[in-house]
N, C-alpha and C positions, 0 to 999 in steps of 0.2 A: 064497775066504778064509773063515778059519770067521767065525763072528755075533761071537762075543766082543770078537775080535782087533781088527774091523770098530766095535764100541762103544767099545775102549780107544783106539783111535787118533783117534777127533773131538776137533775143537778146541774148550774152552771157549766159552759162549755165552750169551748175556743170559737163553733161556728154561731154562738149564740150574740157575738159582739156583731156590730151592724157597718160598720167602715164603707161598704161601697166607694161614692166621690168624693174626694178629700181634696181640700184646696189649701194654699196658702197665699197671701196676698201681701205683697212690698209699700211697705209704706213711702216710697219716692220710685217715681218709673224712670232708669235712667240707666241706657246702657254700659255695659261695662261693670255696674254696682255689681254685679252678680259673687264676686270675690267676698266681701261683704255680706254676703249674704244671711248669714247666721245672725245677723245683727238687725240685720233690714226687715225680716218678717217674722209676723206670729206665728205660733205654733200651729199643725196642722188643724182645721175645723171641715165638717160636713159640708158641703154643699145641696144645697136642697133637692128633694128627688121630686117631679113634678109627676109623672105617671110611670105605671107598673104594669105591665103587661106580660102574666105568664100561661104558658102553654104546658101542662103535667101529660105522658103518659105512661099509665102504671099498668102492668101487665105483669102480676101473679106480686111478686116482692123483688121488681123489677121496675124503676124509675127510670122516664127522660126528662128530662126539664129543660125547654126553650122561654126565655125569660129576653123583654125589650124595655129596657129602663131608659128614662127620660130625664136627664137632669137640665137645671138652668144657674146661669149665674147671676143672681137680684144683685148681688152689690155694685158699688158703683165704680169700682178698679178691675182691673184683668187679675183675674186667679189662677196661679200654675195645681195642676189638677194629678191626681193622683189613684186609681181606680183599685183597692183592695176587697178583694174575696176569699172570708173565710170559709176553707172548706173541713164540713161535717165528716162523720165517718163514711167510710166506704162510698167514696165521693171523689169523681175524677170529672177535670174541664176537660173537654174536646174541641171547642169553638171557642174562640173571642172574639169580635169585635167593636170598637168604638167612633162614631161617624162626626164631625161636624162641620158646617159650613166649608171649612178651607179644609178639612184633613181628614184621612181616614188612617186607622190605625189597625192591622189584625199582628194576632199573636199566631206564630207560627215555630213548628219546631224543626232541631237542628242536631246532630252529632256533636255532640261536645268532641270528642278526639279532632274529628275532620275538620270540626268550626278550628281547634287551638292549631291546627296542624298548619290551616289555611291561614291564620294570622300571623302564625312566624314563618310560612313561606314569602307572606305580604306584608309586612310592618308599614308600608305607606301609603294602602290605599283607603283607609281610614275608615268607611260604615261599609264596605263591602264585605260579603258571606256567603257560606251556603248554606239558607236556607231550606228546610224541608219545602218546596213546589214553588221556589221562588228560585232561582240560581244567583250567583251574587255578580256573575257579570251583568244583571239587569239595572245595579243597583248604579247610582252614579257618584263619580268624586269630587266630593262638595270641594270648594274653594275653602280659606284659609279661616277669613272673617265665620266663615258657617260652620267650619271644625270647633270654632271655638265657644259658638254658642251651641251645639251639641256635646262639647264638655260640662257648660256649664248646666245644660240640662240635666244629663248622668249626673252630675257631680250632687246638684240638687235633687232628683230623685232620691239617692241615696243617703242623705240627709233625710227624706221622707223616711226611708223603711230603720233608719235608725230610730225615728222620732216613735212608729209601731211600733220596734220591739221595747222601746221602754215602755209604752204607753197600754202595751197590750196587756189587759187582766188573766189570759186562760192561754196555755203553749198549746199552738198546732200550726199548720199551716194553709199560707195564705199564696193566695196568685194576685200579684202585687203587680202593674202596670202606669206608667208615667205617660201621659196624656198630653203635655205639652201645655200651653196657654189657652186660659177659656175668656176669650174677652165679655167686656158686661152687656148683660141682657142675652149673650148667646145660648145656646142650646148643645147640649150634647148627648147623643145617644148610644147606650152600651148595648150590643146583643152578648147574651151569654148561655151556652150551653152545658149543660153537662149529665152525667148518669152518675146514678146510683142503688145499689143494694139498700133493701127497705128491711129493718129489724119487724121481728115476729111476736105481737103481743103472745100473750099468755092465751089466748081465747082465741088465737089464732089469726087476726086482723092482719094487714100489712098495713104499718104505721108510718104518714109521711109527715113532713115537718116544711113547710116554707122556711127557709135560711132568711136569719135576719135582715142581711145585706137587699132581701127583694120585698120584707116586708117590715120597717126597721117602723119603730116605735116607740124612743126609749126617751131619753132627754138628748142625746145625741143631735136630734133635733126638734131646734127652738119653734115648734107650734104651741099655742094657746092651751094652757094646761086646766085653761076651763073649759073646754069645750074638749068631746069626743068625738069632735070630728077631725083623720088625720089631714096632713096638708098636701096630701096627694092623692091621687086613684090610684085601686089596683084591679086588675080584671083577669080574674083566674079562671082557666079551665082544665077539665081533669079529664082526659077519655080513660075508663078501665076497660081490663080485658082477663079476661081467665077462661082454661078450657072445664073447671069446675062451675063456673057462673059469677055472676056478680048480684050476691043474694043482699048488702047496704052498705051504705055510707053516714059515717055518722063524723063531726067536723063542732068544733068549738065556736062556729058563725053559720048563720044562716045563708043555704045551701039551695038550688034552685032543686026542685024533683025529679031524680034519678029517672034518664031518657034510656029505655032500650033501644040497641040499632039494628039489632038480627033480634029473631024467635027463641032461640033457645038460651037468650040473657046470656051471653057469653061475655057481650060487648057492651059498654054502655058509658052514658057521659053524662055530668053534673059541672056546674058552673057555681063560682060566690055569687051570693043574692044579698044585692046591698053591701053594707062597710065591713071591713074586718075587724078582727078584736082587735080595741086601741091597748089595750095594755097586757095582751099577750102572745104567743106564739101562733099561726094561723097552723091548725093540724088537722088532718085526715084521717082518719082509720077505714081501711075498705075491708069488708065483709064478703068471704067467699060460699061457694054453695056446700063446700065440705072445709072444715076449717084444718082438719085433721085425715089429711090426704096425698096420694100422688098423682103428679098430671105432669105433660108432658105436650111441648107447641114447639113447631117449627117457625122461627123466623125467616125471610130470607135476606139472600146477600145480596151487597153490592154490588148492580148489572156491569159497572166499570172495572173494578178489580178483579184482577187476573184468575180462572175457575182454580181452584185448589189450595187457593190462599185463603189467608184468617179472614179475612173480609169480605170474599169470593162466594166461597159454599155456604149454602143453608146451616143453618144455628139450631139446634134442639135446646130452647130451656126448659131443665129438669126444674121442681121440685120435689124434695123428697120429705113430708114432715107423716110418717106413719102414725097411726093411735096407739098410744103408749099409755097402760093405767097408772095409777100413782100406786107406790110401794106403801104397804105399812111398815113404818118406822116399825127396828129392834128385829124382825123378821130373816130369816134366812137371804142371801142375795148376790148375785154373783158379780166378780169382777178383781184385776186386779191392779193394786195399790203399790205403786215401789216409791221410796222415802229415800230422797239424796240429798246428803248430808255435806255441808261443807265444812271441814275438818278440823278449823278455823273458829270455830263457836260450837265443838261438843255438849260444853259443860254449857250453855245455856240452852240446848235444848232437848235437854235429858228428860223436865218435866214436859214440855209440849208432844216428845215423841211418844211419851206414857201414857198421856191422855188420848192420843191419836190411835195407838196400839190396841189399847182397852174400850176405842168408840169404834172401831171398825166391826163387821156384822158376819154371822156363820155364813159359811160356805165359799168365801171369798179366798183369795190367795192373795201375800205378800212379799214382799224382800228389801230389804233395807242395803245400801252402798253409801260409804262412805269418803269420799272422791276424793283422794290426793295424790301424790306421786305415783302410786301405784295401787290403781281402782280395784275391786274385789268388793264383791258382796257378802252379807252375813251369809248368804246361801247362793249356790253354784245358779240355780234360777226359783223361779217366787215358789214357795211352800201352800200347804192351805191351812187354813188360819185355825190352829187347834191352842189348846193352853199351852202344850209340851214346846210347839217351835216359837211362840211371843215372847216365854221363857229362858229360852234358849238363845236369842234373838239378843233380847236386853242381855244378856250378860255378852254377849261378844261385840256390844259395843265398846271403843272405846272408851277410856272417861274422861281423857284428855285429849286436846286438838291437837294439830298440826301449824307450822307455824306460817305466815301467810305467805303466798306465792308457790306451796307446794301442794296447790289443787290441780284436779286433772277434770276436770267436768266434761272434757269434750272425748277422752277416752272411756269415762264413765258410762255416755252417750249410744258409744259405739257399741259398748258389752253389753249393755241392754238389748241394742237394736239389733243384734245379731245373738239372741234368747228367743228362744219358741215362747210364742203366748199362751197360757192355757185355754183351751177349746173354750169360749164360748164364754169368755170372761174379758169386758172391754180394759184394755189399758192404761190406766192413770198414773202419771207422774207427778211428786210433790217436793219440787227443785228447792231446796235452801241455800239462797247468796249471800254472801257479808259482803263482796268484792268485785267489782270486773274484771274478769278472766283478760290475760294480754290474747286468744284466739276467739273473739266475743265472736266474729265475721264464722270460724270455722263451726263454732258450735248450732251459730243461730243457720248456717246452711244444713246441718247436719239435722237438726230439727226440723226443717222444712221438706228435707225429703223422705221423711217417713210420718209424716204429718197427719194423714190421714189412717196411721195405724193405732197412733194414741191423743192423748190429750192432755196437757201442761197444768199444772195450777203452781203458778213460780213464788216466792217468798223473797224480795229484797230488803236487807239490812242495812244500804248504805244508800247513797242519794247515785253514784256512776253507775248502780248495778240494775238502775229500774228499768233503764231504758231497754236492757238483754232480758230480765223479766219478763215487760213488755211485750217484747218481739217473739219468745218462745207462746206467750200463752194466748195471743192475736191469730200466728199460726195454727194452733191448734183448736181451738175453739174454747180454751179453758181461761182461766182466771189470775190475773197478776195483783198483787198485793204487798204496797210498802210499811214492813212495822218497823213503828216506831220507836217501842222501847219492849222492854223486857217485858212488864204486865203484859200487853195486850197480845205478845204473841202466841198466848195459848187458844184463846177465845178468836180469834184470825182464823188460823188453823185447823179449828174444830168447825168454823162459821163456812170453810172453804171443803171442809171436808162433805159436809151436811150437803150440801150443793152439787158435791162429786157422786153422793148415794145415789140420786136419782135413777131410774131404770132407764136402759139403754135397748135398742131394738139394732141384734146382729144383721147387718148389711150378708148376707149369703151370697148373691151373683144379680148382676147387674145384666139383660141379654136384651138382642136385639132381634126383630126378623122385618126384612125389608127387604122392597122387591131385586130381583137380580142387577149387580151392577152397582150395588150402593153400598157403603159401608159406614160404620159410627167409630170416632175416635170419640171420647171419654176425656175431655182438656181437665188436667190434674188430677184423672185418675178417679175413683170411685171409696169413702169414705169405708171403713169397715163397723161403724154405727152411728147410729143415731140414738142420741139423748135426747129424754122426755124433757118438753120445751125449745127443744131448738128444731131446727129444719137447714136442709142441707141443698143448697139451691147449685145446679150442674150445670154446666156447658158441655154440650155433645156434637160435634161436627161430622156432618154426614159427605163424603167425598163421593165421586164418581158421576157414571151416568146410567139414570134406571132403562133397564129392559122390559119394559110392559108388554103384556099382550094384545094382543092387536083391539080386544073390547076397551080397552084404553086410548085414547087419542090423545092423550096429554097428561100430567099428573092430580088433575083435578078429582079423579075420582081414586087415585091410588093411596091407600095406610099404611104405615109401619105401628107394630107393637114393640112397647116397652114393655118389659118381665122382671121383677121385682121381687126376689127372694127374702126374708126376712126370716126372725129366731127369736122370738118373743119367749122368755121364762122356758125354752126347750120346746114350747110351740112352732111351728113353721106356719106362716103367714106369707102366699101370697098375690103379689099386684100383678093385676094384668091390662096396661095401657095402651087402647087403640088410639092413636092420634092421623090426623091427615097429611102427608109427604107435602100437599100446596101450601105452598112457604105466603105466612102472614107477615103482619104488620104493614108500619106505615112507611117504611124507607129512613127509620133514623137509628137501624141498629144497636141500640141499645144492650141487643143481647152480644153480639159481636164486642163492643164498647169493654162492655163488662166482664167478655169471656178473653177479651185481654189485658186487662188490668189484673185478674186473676194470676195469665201467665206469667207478667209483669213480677208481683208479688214472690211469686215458686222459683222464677228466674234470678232474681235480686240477690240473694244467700250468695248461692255458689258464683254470680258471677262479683261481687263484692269480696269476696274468699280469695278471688284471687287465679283458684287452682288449674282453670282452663282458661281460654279466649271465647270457645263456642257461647258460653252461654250470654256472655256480656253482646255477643255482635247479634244473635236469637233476639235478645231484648231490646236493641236499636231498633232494628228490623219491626218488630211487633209496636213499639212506640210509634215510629214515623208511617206507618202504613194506618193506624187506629187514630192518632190524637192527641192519644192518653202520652202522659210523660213520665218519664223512669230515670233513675240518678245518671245514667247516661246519657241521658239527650235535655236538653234545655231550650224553655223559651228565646225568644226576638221579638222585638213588636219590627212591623214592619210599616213606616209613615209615609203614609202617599198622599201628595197634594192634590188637592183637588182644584179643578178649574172652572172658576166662576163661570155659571151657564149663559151672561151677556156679551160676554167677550172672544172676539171673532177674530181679532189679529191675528196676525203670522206666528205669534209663539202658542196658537193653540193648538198647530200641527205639531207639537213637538209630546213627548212620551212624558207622561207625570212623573216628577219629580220624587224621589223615595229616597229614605235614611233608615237607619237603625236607632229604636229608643230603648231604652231601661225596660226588659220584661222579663220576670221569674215567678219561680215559686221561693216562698221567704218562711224558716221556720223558727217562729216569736216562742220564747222561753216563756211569755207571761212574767207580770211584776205586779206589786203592787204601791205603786208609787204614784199611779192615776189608776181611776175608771173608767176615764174613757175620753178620748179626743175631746176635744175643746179649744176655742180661743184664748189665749194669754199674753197679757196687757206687756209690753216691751218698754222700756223705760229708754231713753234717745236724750245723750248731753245734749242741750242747747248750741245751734250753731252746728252742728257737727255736719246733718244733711245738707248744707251749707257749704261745707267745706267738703263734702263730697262731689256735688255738682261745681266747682271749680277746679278739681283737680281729677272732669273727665278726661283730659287730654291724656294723662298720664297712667293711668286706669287705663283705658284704651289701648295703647302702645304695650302696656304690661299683659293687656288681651293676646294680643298678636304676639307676643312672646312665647307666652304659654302652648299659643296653637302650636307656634314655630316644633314645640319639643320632638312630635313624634319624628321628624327630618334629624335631629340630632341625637335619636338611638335611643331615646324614650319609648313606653308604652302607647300605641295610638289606640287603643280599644278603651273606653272609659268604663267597661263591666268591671266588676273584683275579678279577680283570676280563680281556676278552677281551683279546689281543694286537691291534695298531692293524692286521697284516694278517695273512693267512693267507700260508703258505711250505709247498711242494710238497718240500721237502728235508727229511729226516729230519738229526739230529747223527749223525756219524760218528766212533768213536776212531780217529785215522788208528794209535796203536800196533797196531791189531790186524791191521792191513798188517804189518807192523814184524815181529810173533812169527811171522806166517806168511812173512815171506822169507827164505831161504836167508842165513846166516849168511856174512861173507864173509871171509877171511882177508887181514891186510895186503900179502901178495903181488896182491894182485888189479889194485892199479893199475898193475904190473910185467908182470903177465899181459897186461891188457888193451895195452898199451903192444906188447908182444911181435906179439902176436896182429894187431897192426893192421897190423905192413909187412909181412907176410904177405898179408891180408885186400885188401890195397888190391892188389896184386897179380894177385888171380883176377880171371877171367874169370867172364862173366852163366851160361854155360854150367858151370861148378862145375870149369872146368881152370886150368892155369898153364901159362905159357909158358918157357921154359927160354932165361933173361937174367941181365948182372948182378945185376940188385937179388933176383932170387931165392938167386941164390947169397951175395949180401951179406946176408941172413936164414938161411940155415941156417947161414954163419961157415966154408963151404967157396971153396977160387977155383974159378972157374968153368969152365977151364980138365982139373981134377980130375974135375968134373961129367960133360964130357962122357966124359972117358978112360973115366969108372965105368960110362957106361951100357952095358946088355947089347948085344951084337950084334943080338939079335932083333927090337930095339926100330926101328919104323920113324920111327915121330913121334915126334921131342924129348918135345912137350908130354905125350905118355902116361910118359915117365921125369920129367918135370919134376914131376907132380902127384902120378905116388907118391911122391918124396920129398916134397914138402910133406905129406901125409897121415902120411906117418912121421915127421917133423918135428914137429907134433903129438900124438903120443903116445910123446914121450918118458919115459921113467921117474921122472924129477926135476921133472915140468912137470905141469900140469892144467891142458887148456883144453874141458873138455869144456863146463863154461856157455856160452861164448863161439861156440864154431866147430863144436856139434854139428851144426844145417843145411846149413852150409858144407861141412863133411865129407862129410854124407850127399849132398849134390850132386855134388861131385866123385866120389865113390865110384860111381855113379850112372853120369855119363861114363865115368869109367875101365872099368866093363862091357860096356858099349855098343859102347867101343874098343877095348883093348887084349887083349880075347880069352886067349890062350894067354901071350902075353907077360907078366901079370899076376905068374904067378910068381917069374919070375928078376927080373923088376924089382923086387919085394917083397924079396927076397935079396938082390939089389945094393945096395937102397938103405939094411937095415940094418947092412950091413956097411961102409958110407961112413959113417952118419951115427951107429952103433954105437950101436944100440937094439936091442930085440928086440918090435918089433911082430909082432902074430901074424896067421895068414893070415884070420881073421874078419872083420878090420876092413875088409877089402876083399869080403866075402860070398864068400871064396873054402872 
């Protein structure tokens, strides 16, 4: 597919808005206004980005990105400035910061517990902290006047990230920082870092994407919309790296020609040639020597940090994406399927679970639980999937729910996870919510620690339950989905199941051999398969110290193997990975980066749950030693003044001067009430600015009031206060389920209706049986039926199942949502059986039931 077509077609996305520097500008400069302020200034606008400066490197489906933006301020007043980044999926900042003339500003982190612990041991010493590598005895205690214009900073900041979450189109979150004053004509420059996990085309690619915020292009800002030239530079480069090769690069702009730096194309670098695309996203696809492979590279660690620690030791990252064929649909296939039912909406999804029952495929196993006060399964653990137990199955479902708050989802959870899995049959779960559970925290830790046994596809009915949805099927690698109404939740379900068929390759043993004295931990463990289409990217940390033989003088010449067992269809496949123990890269960790964010992620559940202390302090620890930040620890910008490099007096011996400003992470719901930042005209009575600027004295004095508070038993810290607990669930717009589902037509509850005395009909095996009620579904007697069937035909049911299949694809009718698996399985048998006969029965049956299906649908 070309790159372009492949860019036009993404769905909008929270990191797709461009925010960057965001200013606001007071229409009267006069101290003290600042109370006023909501009145004084316009709405936030862009500030313009003058140059672009970034540095990619990508190694296997592994990003770093060093990125140095340059902004200016053209207008002709001082802008209070504002610096928002939104961040993409699987995307974590490690670095901040922002330089100018008089100030430097970085973002550093902090123990939330220790920071709140430390502010009520100290209520009066107003910006002091402790800092993650900054101690807060460094920090000094502004006077009174300065307390109070660092209120009014905070105070307005915060007014800023109000003004994004109304203004924001898409909910995610953003690392939102407050910059203080950019006077006119100034300069200000942002460095930003960060890493990410790169998604895996279809074709194998690792697909990268420039974040708006470094390559913004939208109306956002006011350049010449006749001209494609944008009103800044940007200068990109990309080094790749894979121990497979770096076989191309292919990019929606012109690309300078792919530079080898070693012989065996492992390594290699490409740069932008010329402008980027003005009106779309600047993207990458990089091209490996095997798309469909494992490999495995040593990074190494940081010479500073302590040997044995996360940052310390050498980093093995894995990739694991085995060759996996595609299945043919209706076919034999293994796997199993459990269906948890919230008890609370029986009766609505009695028809969706009969379509789900009757599309599942031989040889599989399943089991249905119906979760409420007291969990139990239609069967003690999952069956394999014959007529006699589907049967058997439907009838001891309820037909009536339970009434709301008497679900048990997280004991459901448990009964599951403590079931033997059948040998050789990957595990899928097909979660039903109307509700959020009051134990969201217990369930979503509960699911994360067996994560890597199964795989989620969650179903939410209400707008509080998306976001538990979410989080179970993020963990697991599977799919959450908001329905919306009654119709479309069969065609969902079936659309989610289709997706869950695909062929999976059994993880068997993951093994290591490596010289004496070294060992591999496995960070989260080792997946128990892998699905055709995804890839399963590892952190492995190798501890100790190697014992070489003496023909070794260093570990330059020393390997370890990776061993890779796999179970392909009852096949055994496997990988045998030489890799070199001499730790690459370029010193910016990346994989370390990333191989704690992961822990981050696993740690999060349980210590959000509540249930111990260890894991919450495990994930302080891992945040402040990495970068990366976790609902425990939180930004600080830290603002240091800088000293004009002419000035030689006596107050240049003294230590730069430092505060605490406004810095977070901010998570925007998305609205639609704007599209996007912009200036907006303020309307000011006559005389009033007037009547401001006379009555500074008293403004002033009201200044120093306010500073006075924190001395009389007020709050001195100007951040919002923590929340009373931490929550492992991120907000969810459940509409954006909504824009990505299939639009349905008022026929559909007609269709589905149609479709089901059909459905209930087949047989486990994907035939029909040739009866009344088959004949009372197509509207022929039955009598007719037989007279039509061809001579050649020995089995009824091989004539009975083509016309059902032709019966479906009527010309006036669409059931392709509904009965495409159902199709594919019968068509399936009909091969297996009906041989030669296929034909005339094809032609018999649309001449009875006067269609003209054509001979493909049968693979003929």
């Amino acid at each position: 597919m070309d790159l372009l077509k492949r860019v036009q077609r993404r769905s909008p996305e929270m990191w797709r808005q461009s925010f960057g520097l965001l200013g606001k500008s007071y229409t009267h400069d006069t101290m003290g206004s600042f109370l006023l302020g909501k009145w004084l200034y316009t709405s936030l606008y862009s500030v313009p980005l003058c140059s672009a400066v970034v540095d990619v490197a990508i190694q296997d489906y592994v990003a770093d990105v060093a990125s140095e933006l340059t902004y200016q301020n053209k207008s002709a007043i001082s802008t209070e400035v504002l610096f928002a980044f939104p961040l993409g999926p699987q995307m974590s900042i490690y670095s901040f910061q922002a330089c100018s003339e008089d100030a430097k500003v970085q973002a550093m982190l902090q123990d939330e517990v220790r920071a709140s612990r430390h502010e009520q041991a100290n209520p009066h010493r107003g910006v002091g902290g402790a800092a993650h590598g900054l101690p807060g005895d460094q920090l000094s205690v502004l006077p009174l006047p300065t307390q109070a214009q660092q209120l009014h900073e905070a105070t307005g900041s915060w007014e800023d990230l109000e003004y994004l979450q109304d203004h924001s189109r898409y909910p995610g979150e953003v690392f939102a920082c407050f910059l203080g004053t950019l006077s006119p004509g100034r300069e200000l420059v942002v460095t930003l870092r960060y890493v990410q996990e790169l998604s895996r085309e279809p074709d194998g690619a690792a697909r990268f994407v420039l974040p708006h915020t470094l390559h913004p292009y939208t109306e956002l800002h006011a350049w010449n919309c006749l001209s494609s030239q944008l009103p800044y530079s940007l200068l990109l480069t990309a080094s790749l790296q894979s121990p497979r090769g770096v076989a191309d690069v292919q990019a929606n702009c012109s690309l300078t020609p792919l530079i080898y730096t070693v012989q065996d194309r492992s390594t290699a670098q490409v740069s932008l040639d010329g402008s980027p695309p003005g009106q779309h996203d600047l993207e990458l696809l990089v091209y490996f020597g095997d798309p469909s492979a494992v490999s495995a590279v040593v990074e190494k660690g940081n010479p500073e940090a302590p040997p044995g620690s996360l940052l310390g030791d050498p980093m093995v990252l894995v990739t694991l994406a085995p060759s996996i064929p595609e299945a043919v649909p209706g076919q034999r296939q293994s796997g199993e399927f459990i269906f948890l039912l919230d008890t609370t909406f029986l009766e609505r999804a009695q028809d969706s679970l009969l379509f789900l029952l009757k599309s599942l495929p031989l040889g599989c196993y399943f089991n249905i639980y119906c979760y409420e006060a007291a969990s139990v399964g239609i069967y003690p653990q999952s069956v394999e999937y014959t007529q006699d137990n589907v049967t058997e199955a439907m009838r001891r479902i309820p037909s009536t729910g339970s009434t709301p708050g008497d679900t048990n989802l997280l004991g459901t959870l448990r009964t599951i996870h403590g079931t033997p899995r059948p040998p050789g049959h990957a595990r899928q779960l097909f979660i039903f919510m109307t509700g959020l559970p009051s134990d969201k925290e217990a369930i979503a830790a509960e699911v994360c620690r067996h994560r890597n046994s199964h795989r989620c596809f969650s179903f939410s009915f209400s707008e509080d339950s998306a976001a538990l949805a979410t989080a179970l099927a993020r963990e697991t690698g599977g799919e959450a989905t908001y329905v919306s109404s009654n119709n479309s939740m069969t065609a969902v379900v079936l659309q989610c199941l289709k997706r869950a068929l695909k062929p999976a390759a059994e993880v068997v043993s993951l093994s290591w051999t490596l010289p004496r004295g070294l060992e591999v931990e496995v960070l989260g463990g080792t997946p128990q398969f892998i699905f055709q289409g995804q890839h399963s990217l590892l952190y492995a940390q190798i501890h100790g110290q190697a014992q070489l033989p003496m023909c070794f003088q260093d570990m330059m010449g020393a390997k370890g193997v990776m061993t890779l067992q796999c179970s392909l269809d009852g096949q055994d496949v496997t990988h045998r990975i030489e890799f070199p123990l001499c730790s690459q890269g370029d010193g910016r960790l990346a994989g370390h980066r990333l191989a704690a964010r992961s822990l981050l992620q696993r740690l999060l559940p349980e210590a959000a749950s509540g249930s111990e202390d260890e894991p919450r302090h495990r994930a302080v620890e891992i945040s402040l030693a990495s970068g990366i930040i976790c609902p425990f620890t939180s930004y600080v910008g830290i603002r240091t003044s800088q000293r004009v490099p002419w000035y030689q007096g006596p107050l240049a011996l003294l230590a730069p001067w430092q505060s605490h400003i406004s810095c977070q992470m901010v998570e925007l719901r998305g609205s639609c009430k704007a599209s996007s930042c912009y200036p907006v005209t303020v309307w000011v009575p006559p005389g009033w600015l007037t009547v401001v600027q006379e009555s500074w004295r008293a403004l002033r004095q009201l200044t120093c009031g306010i500073a006075a508070l924190p001395n009389r038993g007020a709050c001195s810290k100007p951040y919002k206060p923590l929340p009373a607990s931490v929550s492992s669930l991120k907000y969810v717009d459940p509409t954006a389920y909504v824009l990505c589902s299939p639009i349905f037509a008022p026929w559909s509850t007609e269709a589905i209706a149609e479709c089901q005395k059909l459905v209930v009909l087949q047989s486990e095996d994907g035939s029909w049986a040739l009866s009344s009620g088959l004949a009372s579904v197509l509207e022929v007697d039955e009598a007719e039926i037989k007279r039509k069937m061809p001579g050649e035909v020995m089995e009824p049911s091989i004539w009975a199942t083509v016309l059902a299949v032709t019966w479906l694809h009527r010309p006036d009718k669409c059931y392709q949502d509904y009965c495409e698996l159902l199709e594919a399985k019968a068509v399936t048998w009909l091969c297996s059986r009906a041989g030669s006969q296929l034909d005339k029965c094809l032609e018999a049956a649309n001449n009875l039931l006067g269609s003209s299906t054509q001979p493909s649908t049968f693979r003929l």
